[in-house]
C-alpha positions, 0 to 999 in steps of 0.5 A, a space after each residue: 487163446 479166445 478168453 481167460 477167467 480166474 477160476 480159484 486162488 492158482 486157477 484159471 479157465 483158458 478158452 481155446 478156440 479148435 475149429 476144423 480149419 484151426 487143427 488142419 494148420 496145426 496139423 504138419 507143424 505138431 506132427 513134425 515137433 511130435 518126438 514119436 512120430 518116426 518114419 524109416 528112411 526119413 530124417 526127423 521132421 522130413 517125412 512127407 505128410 501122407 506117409 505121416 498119416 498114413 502111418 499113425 492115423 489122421 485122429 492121431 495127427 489131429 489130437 496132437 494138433 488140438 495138443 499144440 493150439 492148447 499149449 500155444 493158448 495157455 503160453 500166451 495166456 502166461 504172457 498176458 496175465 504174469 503166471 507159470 502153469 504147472 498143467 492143465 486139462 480140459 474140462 469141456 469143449 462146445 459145439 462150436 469147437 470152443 474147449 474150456 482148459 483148467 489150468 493150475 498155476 503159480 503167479 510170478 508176482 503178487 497184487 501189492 499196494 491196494 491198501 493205502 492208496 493215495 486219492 485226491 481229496 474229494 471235492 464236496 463244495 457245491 457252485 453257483 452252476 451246479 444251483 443253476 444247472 438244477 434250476 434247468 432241469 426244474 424248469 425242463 420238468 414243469 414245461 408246458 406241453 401242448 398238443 398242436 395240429 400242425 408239422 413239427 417245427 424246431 423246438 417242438 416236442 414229438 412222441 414217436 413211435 419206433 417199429 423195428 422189424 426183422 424178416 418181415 415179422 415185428 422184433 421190437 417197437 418202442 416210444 421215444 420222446 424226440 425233441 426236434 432240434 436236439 443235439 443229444 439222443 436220437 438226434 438222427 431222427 430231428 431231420 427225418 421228423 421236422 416237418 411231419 404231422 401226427 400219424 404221418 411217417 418215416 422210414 429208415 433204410 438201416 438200423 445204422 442210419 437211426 443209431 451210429 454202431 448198430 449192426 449194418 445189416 440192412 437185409 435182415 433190419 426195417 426201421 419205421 417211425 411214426 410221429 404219433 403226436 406233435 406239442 409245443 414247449 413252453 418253458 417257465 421263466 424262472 422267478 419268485 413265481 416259479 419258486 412259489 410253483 415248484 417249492 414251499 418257498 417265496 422267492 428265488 433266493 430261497 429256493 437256491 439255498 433250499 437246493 444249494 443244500 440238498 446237493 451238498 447232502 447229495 455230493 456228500 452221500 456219494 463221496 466214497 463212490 467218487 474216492 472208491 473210483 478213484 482208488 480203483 482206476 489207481 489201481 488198474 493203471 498199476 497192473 494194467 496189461 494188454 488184451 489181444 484183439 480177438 479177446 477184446 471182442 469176446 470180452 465185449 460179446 458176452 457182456 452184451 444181452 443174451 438176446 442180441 448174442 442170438 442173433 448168431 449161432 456163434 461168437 466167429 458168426 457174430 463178430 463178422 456181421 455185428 464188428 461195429 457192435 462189439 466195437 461200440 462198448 468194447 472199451 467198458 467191457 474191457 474195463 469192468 473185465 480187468 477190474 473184476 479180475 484183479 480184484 477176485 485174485 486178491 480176494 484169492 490171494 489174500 482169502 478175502 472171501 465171506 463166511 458160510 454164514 454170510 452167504 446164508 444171511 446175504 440169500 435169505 435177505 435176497 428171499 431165495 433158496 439154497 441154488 448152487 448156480 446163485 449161490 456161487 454167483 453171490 459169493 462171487 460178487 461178495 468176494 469183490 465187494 469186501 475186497 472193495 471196502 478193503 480199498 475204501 476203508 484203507 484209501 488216503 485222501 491228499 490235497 492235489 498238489 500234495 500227492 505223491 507216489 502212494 503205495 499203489 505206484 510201486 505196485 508190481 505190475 501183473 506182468 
């Protein structure tokens, strides 16, 4: 099994991978388990292979192999996500030999305890750090920027300029803000840039050397890097000065307090998107499950730009160039796949799901017509919002050293 998505309330998609060399190993093994496959003279499952073929067929021989790699794939999906399947069919299959198989079935357990999860209660109070660390940023936005003639120095600012090529022919360019002696994004580039002046350059021999993870494929990859313009920083002292520059207030202290307020409106505005995380990670850690290792980097694959998928003509393709770049993401990607599961089977299970009537309002706000494809894709994401509210609007905030087994913790577990 490559993949598996829930498709309808007792429904779900299995992607089988049946590559040519994947049917040529199933090929003995499902001709032997095959009740039908009878050779006289040979005891069940000794006739030799040839005589097997030569007798019903190699077409015949195959399709019991695709048969086999199907029925393993929907058992082990059975293992993984906690159902019984009651049949399947295929519904596709793509030019690279990936089918797509419906597969109705029966869950063994329903998603219990999403209502009345028990959370810790939201902590809103604004410290003295947080004042200062607004105080940094405020001061990092009114810096003093001056363009000098000079190489770049520690605590200078550059702007550079990125061009990635591929084959020779021009694939991206991009501006980038470096601030030399940074150890947070773009860090690889302080050494390569300290000690360049404007208009001078910088070549990389691997998208790796530049950004850890990206693909290593040097032969296909140029980096070139330009510093187009060198600036000093000057930094403002933060003072009763500053807070006359920068606010409608006189001194310091009432500009503390002037922000020390506006973050408490903030922290406050964004209190149900800290408790919905909280309730949610709960939940997923009640009917967590294991992904094997080739659906992790599926799951990761398609979750990445179409554009970078293109790279390569398929998945089996990409996975062996890019690895470290499935690898970089894989953890979220994996993280956002179960949620979105879990929360559209109990969408299903419990028929929480919008009227007609929403989704004809929800299109209208959005200024689109009537499409299918998007209207399924709205109802989709719908369905996971209300299911979303449901946890929000029924949660328990409890102080930390109170918190006990909430319902969530008895939960059955998908599998």
């Amino acid at each position: 099994m490559l993949y598996a998505r829930l498709v309808e309330q007792n429904a779900m998609t299995v992607l089988v991978e049946a590559t040519p060399e994947k049917i040529e190993k199933e090929l003995i093994p499902a001709a032997r388990r095959d009740a039908s496959i009878q050779i006289d003279g040979f005891r069940k499952q000794k006739a030799p292979i040839n005589m097997i073929i030569k007798k019903y067929g190699r077409e015949h021989l195959e399709q019991l192999a695709y048969k086999q790699l199907v029925t393993k794939s929907i058992i082990e999906a059975q293992k993984i996500f906690g159902f019984v399947a009651t049949n399947y069919s295929e519904a596709n299959r793509t030019e690279d030999n990936i089918a797509y198989i419906y597969v109705p079935l029966d869950w063994n357990k329903k998603i219990e305890g999403y209502k009345g999860i028990k959370v810790p209660k939201d902590n809103t109070s604004v410290t003295d750090l947080d004042v200062e660390r607004e105080l940094d940023h405020q001061k990092l936005q009114n810096a003093r920027i001056s363009v000098v003639d000079r190489p770049a120095q520690e605590g200078d600012r550059v702007q550079a300029i990125l061009d990635i090529s591929q084959n020779g022919a021009s694939a991206n360019r991009q501006l980038l803000e470096v601030n030399i002696g940074s150890e947070k994004f773009h860090y690889q580039l302080n050494e390569r840039l300290l000690g360049l002046k404007a208009g001078e350059s910088v070549d990389f021999i691997s998208g790796q050397e530049l950004y850890p993870g990206y693909p290593d494929d040097s032969t296909l990859y140029t980096f070139h890097v330009t510093a187009a313009e060198v600036a000093t920083v000057e930094y403002p002292t933060i003072d009763d000065d500053f807070a006359q520059d920068v606010s409608e207030f006189y001194t310091l202290s009432e500009y503390k307090e002037d922000i020390r307020k506006r973050l408490a409106k903030s922290i406050a505005s964004s209190k149900d998107t800290r408790l919905l995380a909280s309730a949610l990670e709960k939940l997923l850690e009640a009917n967590d499950y294991a992904i094997p290792p080739d659906m992790a980097d599926y799951i990761s694959y398609i979750s990445l730009d179409p554009a970078v998928r293109a790279q390569s003509p398929t998945f089996r393709t990409f996975q062996a160039a890019h690895k470290k770049l499935l690898e970089r993401d894989i953890e979220n990607s994996i993280l956002n796949y179960k949620l979105e599961e879990l929360l559209t089977r109990i969408s299903f299970q419990d028929n929480i799901a919008p009227t007609p009537s929403e989704v004809d309002a929800r299109l209208k706000e959005l200024g689109v017509k009537d499409d299918n494809g998007l209207k399924e894709n709205l109802v989709s994401q719908m369905r996971l919002d209300m299911v979303k509210n449901v946890i929000l609007d029924t949660l328990i905030e409890v102080d930390p050293d109170q918190e006990s087994a909430g319902p969530v913790d008895q939960a059955a577990a998908v599998q």
